[in-house]
N, C-alpha and C positions, 0 to 999 in steps of 0.2 A: 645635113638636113636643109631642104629648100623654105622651109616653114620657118616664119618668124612671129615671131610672141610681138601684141600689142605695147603700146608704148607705155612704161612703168611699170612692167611685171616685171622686171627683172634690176632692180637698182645694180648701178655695177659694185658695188662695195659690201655687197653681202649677199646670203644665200636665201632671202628669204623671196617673195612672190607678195603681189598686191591684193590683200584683203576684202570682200566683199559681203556686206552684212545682211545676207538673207540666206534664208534655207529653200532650198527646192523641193520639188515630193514626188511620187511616179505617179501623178496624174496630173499635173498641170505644170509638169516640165518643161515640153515644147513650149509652151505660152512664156513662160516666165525666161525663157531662152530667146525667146521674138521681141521680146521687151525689155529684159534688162542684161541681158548678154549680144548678143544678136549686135547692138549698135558698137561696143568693146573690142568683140575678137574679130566681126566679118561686117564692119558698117557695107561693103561695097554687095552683101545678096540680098535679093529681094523677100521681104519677110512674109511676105503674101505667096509662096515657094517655096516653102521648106517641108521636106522630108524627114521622118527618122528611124533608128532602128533600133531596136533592145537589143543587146547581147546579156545569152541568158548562161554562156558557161562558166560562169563564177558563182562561188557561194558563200559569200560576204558581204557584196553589196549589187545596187542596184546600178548598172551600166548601160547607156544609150549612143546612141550617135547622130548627131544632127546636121542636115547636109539642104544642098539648096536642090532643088528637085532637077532633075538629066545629070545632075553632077555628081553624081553619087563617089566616082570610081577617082574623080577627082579631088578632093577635098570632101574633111568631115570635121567636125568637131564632136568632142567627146565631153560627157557630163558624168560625173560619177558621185552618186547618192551612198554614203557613206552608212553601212548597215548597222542597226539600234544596237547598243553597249560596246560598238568596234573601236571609240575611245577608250575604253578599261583598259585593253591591250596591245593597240596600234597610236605610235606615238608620232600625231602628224605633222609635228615641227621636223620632226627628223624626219619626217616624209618629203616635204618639204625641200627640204635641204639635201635630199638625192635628187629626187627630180631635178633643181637648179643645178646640182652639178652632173649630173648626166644630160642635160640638156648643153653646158657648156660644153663638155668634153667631144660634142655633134654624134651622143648614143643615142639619143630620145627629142621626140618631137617635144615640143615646150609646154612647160606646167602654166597656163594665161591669170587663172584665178582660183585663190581657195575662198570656199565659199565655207557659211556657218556650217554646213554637212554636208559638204563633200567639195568634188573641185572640179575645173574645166581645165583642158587638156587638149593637146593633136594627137592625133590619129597616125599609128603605125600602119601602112600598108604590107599587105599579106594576108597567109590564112596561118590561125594556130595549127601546130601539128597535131597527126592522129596520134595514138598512143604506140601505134606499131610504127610508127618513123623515130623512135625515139632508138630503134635497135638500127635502123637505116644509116652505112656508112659512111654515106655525104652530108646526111645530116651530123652525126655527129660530129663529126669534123667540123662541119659549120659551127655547129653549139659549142664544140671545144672552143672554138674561134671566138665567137660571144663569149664566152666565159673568160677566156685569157685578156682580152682586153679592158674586161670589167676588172676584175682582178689588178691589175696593170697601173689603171687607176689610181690618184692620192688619193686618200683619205680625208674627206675633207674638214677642215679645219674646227670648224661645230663638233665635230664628232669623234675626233681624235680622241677626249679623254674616257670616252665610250668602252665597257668591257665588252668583249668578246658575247654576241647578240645572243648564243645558244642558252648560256648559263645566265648571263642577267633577266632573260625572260623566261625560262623554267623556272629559276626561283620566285620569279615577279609571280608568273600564273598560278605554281603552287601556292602562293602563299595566298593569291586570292580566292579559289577553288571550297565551296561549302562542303562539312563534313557528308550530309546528304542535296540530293535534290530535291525543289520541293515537287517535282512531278515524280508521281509515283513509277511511271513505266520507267522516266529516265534512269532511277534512283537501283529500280532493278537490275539494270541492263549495267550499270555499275559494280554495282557490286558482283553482279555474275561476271563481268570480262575482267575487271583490273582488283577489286574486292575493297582497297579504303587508301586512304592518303599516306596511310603509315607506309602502306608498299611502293607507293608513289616514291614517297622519299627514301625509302632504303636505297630503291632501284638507280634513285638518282645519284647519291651519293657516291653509288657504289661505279656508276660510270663515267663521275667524276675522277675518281681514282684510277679506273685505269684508263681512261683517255691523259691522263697527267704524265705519263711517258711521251704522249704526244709532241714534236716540235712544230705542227703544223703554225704558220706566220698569219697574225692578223691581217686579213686587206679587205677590202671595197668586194663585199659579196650580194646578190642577187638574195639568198639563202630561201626561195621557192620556185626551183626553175621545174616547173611540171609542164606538160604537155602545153597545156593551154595558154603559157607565160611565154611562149617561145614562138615568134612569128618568122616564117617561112616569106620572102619576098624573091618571087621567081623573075621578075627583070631584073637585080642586082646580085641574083643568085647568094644573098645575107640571108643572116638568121639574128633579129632582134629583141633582146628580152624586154619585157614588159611587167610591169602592175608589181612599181617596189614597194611598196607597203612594211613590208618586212626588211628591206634591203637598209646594210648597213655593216659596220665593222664586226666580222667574224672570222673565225680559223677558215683558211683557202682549204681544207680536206672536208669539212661541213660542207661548204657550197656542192663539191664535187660528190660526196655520199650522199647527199640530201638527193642533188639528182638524178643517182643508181635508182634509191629508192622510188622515184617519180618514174620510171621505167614502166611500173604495175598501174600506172591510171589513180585515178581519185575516187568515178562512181561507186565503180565496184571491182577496189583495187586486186590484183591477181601476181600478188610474188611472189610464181613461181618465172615471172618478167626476169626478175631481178638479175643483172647480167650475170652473167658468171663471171671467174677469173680472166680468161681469157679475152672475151668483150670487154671487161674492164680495163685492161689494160692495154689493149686497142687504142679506147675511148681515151687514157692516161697519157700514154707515147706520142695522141695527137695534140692534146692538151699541151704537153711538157715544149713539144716542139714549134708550136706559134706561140707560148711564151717568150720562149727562147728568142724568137724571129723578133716580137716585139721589144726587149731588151735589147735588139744587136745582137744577138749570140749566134752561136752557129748551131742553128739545129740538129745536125746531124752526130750531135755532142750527146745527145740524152743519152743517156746509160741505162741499161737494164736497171743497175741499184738501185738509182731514180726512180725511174717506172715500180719497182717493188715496193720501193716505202710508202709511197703516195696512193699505193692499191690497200696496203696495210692501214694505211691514216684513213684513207676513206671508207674503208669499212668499219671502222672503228665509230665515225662522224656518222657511217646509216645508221645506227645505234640512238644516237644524240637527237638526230634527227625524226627517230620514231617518237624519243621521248618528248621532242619538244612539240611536235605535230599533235601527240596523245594529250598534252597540257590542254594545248590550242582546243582543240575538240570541245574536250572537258566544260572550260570557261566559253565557246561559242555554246556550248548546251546548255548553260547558266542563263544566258541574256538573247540569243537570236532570233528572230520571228522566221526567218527564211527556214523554206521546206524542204530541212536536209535532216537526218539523224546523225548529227556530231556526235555525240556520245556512243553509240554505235562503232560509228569509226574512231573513235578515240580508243575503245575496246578493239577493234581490228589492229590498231598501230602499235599498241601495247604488246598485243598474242603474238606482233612479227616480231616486236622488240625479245621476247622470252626463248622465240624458238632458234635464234639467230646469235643470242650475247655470249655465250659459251664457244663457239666456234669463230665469234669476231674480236672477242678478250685474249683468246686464246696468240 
């Protein structure tokens, strides 16, 4: 990365970023970027020139982009407004402390400032993929490639004593999650897709246990690589992940069924996407083999076996994956103002987890 972080965001002797005590909001962004950012990250643009852009495919928080006007294609900087209650269940020290070490490691443009809600950032260039490139050969291979390198990765030191992300936050969410909601539609819509917390928790328990045959290895996971997290940069012909919010130590079979599952989209997910065996194991054989490449090894060593178990773990982790995505929903239904029906799809991640667990326990 050609991009370099202002001076003092980065102490060298820790993972943390330079604090800045104000809140931003989505209408007086730009301004408050012209005047107390603005002289920080880019003293050298003229503030009397600046352009910006909303990026509206997230649905968690508010994201913009702010650039100096003819320069668009050249530099931006990035502001992200961090969405009402995303404290309850996004833990942004350790947010924090990926960012700085995926910015060390030269994966990510650099974290400048965390602000009272939210933070300033660089900007990856490229476009996120469509959802039908997620089945496309070269990309995957690319995103294998992303992925094996994240993976690859230490663990960093903050984080090491950290359980395995999937289970510490199912149970964190369950436990947070109200018997009812107090919206009546939401409350419905509950209890018709998933019915009550009690089956919440059998279910989870009981996936517990048979993922516990598992030997998939804790490492340095992305753990929401969906379409939109995945940028495609066609002069370097890379594919960069983006927006770790969630990223952090979990089982490497999670990372990789989490995104089979991301295969079907988010608006209005379709898994009948869901790769097959075949595609998956495609997608496994390329993975296994630029790990391999990154370790020294000789790739040409994967073995079928290999490729087998790791199709087997990760199906098991889409599983894991619906459940913990189904929690997420749940509790974004509880606190979000953004115009999304999480509880909905919380009911959608559930009915895939039901019709799936019997042939992936299996």
């Amino acid at each position: 990365m050609s991009e370099q972080p202002c001076k003092e965001a980065f102490p060298a002797d820790s993972f943390t970023c330079k604090h800045l005590s104000f809140e931003l909001n989505t209408v007086t962004y730009v301004e408050d970027f012209r005047t107390k950012l603005l002289p920080l990250v880019r003293p050298d643009w003229d503030p009397d020139k600046l352009g910006h852009s909303v990026f509206t495919g997230g649905i968690s928080n508010f994201l913009a982009g702010i650039y100096e006007e003819g320069k668009k294609d050249k530099d931006m900087v990035l502001i992200r407004i961090d969405g009402q209650g995303t404290e309850i269940f996004i833990n942004r020290e350790s947010e924090t402390i990926v960012m700085v070490a995926l910015y060390r490691a030269g994966l990510i443009p650099p974290l400048y400032y965390r602000l009272k809600n939210g933070i300033c950032y660089g900007f990856t260039r490229g476009r996120h993929f469509e959802v039908v490139e997620m089945q496309d050969g070269a990309m995957m291979r690319r995103t294998a490639r992303a992925l094996a390198k994240l993976h690859a990765l230490e663990i960093p030191a903050p984080l090491r004593g950290q359980k395995a992300q999937v289970w510490a936050k199912c149970d964190e969410w369950l436990g947070l999650l109200p018997r009812e909601f107090k919206d009546a539609k939401k409350d419905q819509c509950f209890q018709r897709t998933i019915g009550s917390l009690e089956v919440l928790s059998r279910e989870l328990e009981r996936l517990k246990t048979e993922i516990s045959s598992c030997h998939s290895p804790v490492v340095f996971c992305h753990n929401d690589a969906l379409h939109r997290n995945l940028i495609y940069n066609s002069e370097d012909d890379t594919v960069t992940l983006i927006d770790f919010e969630y990223g952090g130590p979990n089982f490497l079979a999670f990372d990789i069924g989490n995104h089979f599952c991301e295969f079907a989209g988010i608006d209005d997910p379709d898994y009948s996407l869901y790769p097959d065996e075949t595609l998956q194991k495609l997608w496994i054989r390329m993975y296994l083999r630029e790990a391999a490449q990154i370790k020294g090894e000789d790739p040409s060593k994967v073995t079928d076996a290999a490729i087998h178990t790791l199709y087997r773990e990760a199906n098991k982790f889409a599983l894991a994956a619906h459940m913990f995505w189904c929690l997420w929903g749940l509790l974004q239904g509880c606190h979000s103002q953004i115009d999304f029906d999480y509880v909905e799809y919380a009911g959608i991640r559930f009915a895939e987890f039901q019709r799936r667990k019997e042939d992936f326990y299996a």
